[in-house]
C-alpha positions in Angstrom: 0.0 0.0 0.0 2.9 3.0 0.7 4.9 1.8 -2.5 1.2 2.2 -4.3 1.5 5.4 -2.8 4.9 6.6 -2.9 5.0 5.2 -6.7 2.0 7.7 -7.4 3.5 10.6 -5.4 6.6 9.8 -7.7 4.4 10.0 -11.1 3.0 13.4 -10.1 5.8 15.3 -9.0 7.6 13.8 -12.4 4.8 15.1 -14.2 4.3 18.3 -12.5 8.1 19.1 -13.2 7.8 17.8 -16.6 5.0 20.7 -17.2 6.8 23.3 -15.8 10.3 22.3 -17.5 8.2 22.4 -20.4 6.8 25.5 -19.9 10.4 27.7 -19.1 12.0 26.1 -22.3 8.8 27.4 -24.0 8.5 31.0 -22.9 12.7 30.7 -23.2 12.2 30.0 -27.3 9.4 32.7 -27.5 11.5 34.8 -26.4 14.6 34.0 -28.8 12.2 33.6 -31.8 11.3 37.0 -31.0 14.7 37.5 -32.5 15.1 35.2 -35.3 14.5 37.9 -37.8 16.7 40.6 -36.3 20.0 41.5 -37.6 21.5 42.5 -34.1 20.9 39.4 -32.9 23.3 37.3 -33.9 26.4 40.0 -33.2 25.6 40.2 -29.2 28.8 41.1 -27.7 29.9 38.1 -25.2 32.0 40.7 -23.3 28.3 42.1 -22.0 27.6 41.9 -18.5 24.1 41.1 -17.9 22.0 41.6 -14.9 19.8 37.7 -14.4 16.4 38.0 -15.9 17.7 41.0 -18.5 20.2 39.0 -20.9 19.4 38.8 -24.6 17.3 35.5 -24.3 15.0 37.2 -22.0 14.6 39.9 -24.2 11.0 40.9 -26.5 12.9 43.6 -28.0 17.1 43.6 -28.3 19.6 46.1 -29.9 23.3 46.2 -31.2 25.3 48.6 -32.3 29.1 49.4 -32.0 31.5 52.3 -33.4 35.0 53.0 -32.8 35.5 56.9 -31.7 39.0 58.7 -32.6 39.0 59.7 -28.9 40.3 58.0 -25.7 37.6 56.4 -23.4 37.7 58.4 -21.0 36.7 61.1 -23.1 33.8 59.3 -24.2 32.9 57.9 -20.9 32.9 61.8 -19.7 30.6 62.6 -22.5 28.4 59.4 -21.1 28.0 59.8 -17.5 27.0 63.4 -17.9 23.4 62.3 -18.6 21.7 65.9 -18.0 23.8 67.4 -20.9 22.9 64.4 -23.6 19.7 66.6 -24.8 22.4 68.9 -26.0 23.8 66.3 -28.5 21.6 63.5 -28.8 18.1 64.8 -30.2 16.4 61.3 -28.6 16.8 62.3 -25.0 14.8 64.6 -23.1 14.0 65.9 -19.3 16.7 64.9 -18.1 16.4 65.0 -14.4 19.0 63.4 -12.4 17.5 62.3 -9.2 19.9 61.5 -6.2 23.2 62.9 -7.9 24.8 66.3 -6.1 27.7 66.7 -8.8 24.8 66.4 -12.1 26.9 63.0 -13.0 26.1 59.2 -13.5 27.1 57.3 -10.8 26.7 53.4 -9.4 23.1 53.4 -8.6 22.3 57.0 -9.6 18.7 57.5 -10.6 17.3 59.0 -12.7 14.3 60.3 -15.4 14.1 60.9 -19.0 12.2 61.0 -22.2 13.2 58.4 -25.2 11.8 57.0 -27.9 8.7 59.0 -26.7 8.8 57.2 -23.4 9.0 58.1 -20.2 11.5 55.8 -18.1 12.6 55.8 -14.7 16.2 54.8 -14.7 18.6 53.0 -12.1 22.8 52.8 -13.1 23.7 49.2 -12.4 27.2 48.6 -13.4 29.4 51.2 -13.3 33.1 51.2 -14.3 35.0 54.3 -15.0 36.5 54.5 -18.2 35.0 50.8 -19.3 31.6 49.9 -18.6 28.3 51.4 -17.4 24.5 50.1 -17.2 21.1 50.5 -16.3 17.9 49.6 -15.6 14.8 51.2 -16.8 11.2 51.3 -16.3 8.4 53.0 -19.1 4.8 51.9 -19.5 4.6 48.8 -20.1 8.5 48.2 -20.3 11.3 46.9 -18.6 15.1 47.4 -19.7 18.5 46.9 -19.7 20.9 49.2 -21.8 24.7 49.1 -21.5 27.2 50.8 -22.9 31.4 49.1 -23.3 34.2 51.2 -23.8 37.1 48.9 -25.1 40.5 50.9 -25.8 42.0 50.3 -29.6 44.9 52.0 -30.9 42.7 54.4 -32.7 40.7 55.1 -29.8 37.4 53.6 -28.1 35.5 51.0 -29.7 32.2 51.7 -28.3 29.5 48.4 -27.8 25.7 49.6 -26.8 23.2 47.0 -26.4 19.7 46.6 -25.0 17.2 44.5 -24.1 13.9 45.3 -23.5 11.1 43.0 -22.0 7.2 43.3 -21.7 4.4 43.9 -23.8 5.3 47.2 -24.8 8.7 46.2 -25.8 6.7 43.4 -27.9 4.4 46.2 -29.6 7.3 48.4 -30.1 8.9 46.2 -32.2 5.8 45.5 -34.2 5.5 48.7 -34.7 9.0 49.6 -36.7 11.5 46.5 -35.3 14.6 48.7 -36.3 13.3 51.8 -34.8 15.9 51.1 -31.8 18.5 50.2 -33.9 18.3 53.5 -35.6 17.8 55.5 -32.2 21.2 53.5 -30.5 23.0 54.2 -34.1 22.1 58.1 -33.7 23.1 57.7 -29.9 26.7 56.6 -31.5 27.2 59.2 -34.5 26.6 62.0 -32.1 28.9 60.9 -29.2 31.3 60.7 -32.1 31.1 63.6 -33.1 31.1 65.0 -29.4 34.1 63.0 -28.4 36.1 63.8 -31.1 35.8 67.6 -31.2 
């Protein structure tokens, strides 16, 4: 009678965590086939540090972009953590507002608000590196991200890797909406630190 029983105690907990197994490797290829048709996807930098639950996998919407700067990375990276000046040179950001910063600089867990992509996001810093690497998080309607930005020294200058992933569904209609629209924004992002680093 309790090997009757312990045998079907067995059966279901093999099929409960045979359903559940199933259903993470499902929503995990939802999420990638998300993907399938963008181009960025298959240059993800492998150098990227990524917070759990906010790698490219998880991701409904993901970005790449890269460009190497004729200017040393600190230079850039000055040009990078002074978020409040970025509406001066990059036309995508706006409302700047730096919340819990007394020098007007990004920081390790600085916060801070801003307009993109005609969103309003709450942002957090998350990594932060001098010279190398920096990260956040951030929070608009319906969205939840990750963008990073890393500086890599070459002897021209700073290679610069930005990527993003963003999760939820109004990453999902964003990218129904124009799936490159990111892509483009990130690309801009680029060209103008350029041209702002290397004055």
């Amino acid at each position: 009678m309790r090997s009757n029983m312990r045998i079907a105690t067995l059966i279901q907990t093999s099929l409960v965590m045979g359903v559940l197994t199933f259903g993470m490797m499902r929503a995990s290829v939802l999420a990638q086939t998300s993907q399938v048709d963008n181009p960025d996807w298959p240059l993800r930098s492998s150098e990227i540090h990524w917070p759990a639950g906010h790698t490219p996998p998880d991701a409904d919407l993901f970005a790449h972009n890269e460009l190497l700067i004729h200017a040393s990375c600190s230079i850039v990276w000055q040009h990078l953590v002074q978020a409040q000046t970025w509406p001066e040179w990059y036309p995508n950001s706006h409302n700047v507002k730096l919340l819990n910063s007394a020098d007007g600089r990004l920081h390790q867990d600085t916060q801070f608000s801003w307009d993109t992509f005609g969103v309003h996001i709450k942002s957090e810093v998350h990594e932060f590196a001098p010279d190398s690497r920096i990260g956040w998080f951030g929070q608009g309607t319906g969205m939840d991200a990750y963008h990073t930005f890393l500086l890599l020294k070459t002897p021209d200058g700073c290679r610069v890797v930005t990527e993003e992933v963003v999760r939820g569904p109004g990453a999902v209609e964003f990218r129904k909406k124009d799936p490159d629209a990111m892509h483009r924004g990130h690309e801009l992002w680029l060209l103008v630190l350029k041209q702002a680093s290397e004055k």
